[in-house]
N, C-alpha and C positions, 0 to 999 in steps of 0.2 A: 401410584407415582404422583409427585405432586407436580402439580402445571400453571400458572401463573404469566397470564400475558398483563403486563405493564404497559398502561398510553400515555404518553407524555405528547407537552406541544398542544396546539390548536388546527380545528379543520371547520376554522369560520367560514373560508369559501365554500360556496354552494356549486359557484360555476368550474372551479378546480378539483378535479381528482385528488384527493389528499395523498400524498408519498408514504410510504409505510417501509422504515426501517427495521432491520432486528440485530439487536445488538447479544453478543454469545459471552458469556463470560462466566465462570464457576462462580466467581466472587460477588456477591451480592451486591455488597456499597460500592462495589469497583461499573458496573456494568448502571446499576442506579446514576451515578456521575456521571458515566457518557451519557445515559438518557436524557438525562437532563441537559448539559454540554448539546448534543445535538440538537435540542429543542429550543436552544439562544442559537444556535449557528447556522439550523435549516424551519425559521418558523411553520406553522402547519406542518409540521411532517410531525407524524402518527411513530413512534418507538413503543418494538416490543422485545422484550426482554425473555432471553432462553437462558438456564443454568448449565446446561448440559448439548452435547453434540447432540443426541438422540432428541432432546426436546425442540432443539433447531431447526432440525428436518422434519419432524412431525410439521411445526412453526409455516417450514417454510413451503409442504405439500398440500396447506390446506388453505394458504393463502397467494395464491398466483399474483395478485398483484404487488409481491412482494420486489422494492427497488433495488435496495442496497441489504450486506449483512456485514457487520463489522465484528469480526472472530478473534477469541484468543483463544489458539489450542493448546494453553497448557500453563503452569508446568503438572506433568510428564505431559497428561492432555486431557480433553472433556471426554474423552469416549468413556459411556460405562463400561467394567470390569467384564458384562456378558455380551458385548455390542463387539469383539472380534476387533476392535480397530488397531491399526496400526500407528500410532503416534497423530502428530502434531500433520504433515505432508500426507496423512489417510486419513484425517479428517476430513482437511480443505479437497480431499480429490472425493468424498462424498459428499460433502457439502454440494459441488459443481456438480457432480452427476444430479443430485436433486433438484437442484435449485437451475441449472442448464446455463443463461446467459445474465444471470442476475449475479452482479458484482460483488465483488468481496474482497474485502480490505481486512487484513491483518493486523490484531493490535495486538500488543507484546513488548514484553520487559528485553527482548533478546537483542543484541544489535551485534549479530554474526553475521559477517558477511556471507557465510554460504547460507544463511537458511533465509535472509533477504529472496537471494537467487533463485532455491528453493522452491521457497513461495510464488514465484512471481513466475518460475517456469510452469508450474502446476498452477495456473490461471489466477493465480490473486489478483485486483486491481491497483494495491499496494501492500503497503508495508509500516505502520505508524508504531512508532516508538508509545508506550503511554507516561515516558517523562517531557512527551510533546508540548508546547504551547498549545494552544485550541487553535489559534488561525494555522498550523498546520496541520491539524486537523478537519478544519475547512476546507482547503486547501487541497487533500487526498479527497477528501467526497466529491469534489466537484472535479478535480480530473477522473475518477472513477464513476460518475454520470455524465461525462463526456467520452468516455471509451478509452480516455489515457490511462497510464500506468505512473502511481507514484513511487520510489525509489530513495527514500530517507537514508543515503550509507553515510553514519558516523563522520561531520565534519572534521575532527581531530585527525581521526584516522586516514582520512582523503588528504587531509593539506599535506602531511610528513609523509603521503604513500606519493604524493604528486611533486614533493622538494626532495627530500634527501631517501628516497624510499629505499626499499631492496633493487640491485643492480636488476633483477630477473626485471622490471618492469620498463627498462632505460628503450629496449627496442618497440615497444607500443607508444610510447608517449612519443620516440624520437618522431615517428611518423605524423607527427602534427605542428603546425607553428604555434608560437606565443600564443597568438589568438586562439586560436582551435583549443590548445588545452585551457583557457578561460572559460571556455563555451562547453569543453565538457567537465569541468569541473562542476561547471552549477550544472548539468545536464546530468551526471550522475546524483547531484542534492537532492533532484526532484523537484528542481525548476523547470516552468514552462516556456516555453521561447519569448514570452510578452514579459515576464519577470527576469529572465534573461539580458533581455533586450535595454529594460531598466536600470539594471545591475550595474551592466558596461556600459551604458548611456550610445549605445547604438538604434538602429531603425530594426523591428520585429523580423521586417527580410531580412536582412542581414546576418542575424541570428540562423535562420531558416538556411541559408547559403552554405553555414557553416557548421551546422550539423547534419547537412547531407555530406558535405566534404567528409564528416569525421564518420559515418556510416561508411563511404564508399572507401576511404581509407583500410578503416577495419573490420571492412568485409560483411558487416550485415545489416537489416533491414527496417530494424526498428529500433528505440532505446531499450525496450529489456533486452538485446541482444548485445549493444552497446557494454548494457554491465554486465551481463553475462562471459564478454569478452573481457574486460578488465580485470571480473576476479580469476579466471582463467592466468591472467595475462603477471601475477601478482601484486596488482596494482594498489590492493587491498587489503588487509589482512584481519580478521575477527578479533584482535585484541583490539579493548576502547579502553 
């Protein structure tokens, strides 16, 4: 089998543990590019590159101090033909069993809202489109090294689901004021409360006020639960 760890980036510090990425991709020039992408976005971090699920998890058991993994399962998915997996959602749930509390960020051509969901119920850290800009790709790594969750859903598809959407969505959104649907408008983008904050040109509390407001409204406890309620709620819908 052929195996091939690729380093990209600098590990000039002596005094700093250098961060060690792995980026998962079939596509050779596709996964080379983020390598690279990453190593102008996160300087000194160390990228290694897997072609395959299976090579990933070898990747990722033989190196513990592995930070981040940035996966695309598919299309259909990386699992070898003899590796028993189940799609795109049986990767990323072996990936987690191996890898345990080390993050993982989805990258992908898909922009379906249920496989957003998906992913992010079966412990992804996001979701990045790869027709992204790179600063939102900076962007998902650094809420995903802080313990947040990014959530990319389809601008298009958000502004016509939040103005003239399907009637089925009129009783979740009635439940918040003006404001509140501004706040989750960028809150499902996968803006942070400080980008947020900017956005409306309000104070960061204030933000914060108002996305507990819109939790307590709709009943749950954290933002992936937020959108998990919204595509529930048909707020959404998988055509882009």
């Amino acid at each position: 089998m052929e195996f091939e760890l690729q380093a990209r980036g600098s590990s000039r510090s002596a005094g700093n543990p250098t961060r060690i990425f792995l980026v998962v991709d079939e596509q050779p020039m596709v996964r080379h590019g983020f390598a690279l992408s990453i190593g102008e976005i996160c300087p000194g971090t160390r990228v290694l590159e897997a072609g395959s699920l299976d090579e990933a998890l070898d990747i990722g058991r033989k190196t513990p101090e592995l930070a981040l993994v940035l996966y695309d399962p598919g299309p259909p998915r990386l699992d070898d033909a003899d590796a028993g997996g189940g799609g795109a959602i049986d990767g990323l749930r072996r990936l987690k069993e191996t890898l345990g509390e080390v993050p993982v960020l989805i990258l992908t051509n898909s922009d379906e809202v249920a496989d957003i969901v998906d992913s992010v119920r079966m412990g992804a850290r996001g979701y990045v489109l790869k027709t992204s800009p790179p600063e939102v790709l900076e962007h998902a790594i650094s809420l995903a090294l802080s313990g947040d969750v990014f959530l990319p859903l389809p601008r298009a598809v958000l502004n016509g689901a939040l103005s003239e959407g399907p009637r089925g969505n009129d009783d979740i959104l009635d439940r918040l004021t003006d404001r509140q649907r501004d706040v989750f408008e960028l809150l499902l983008a996968g803006h942070s409360n400080k980008e947020i904050a900017r956005g409306l040109g309000v104070l960061e509390g204030t933000v914060k006020v108002h996305v507990r407001a819109i939790m307590q409204k709709l009943g749950v406890r954290n933002r992936t639960q937020v959108a998990v309620v919204a595509a529930r709620n048909g707020c959404f819908s998988g055509e882009g």
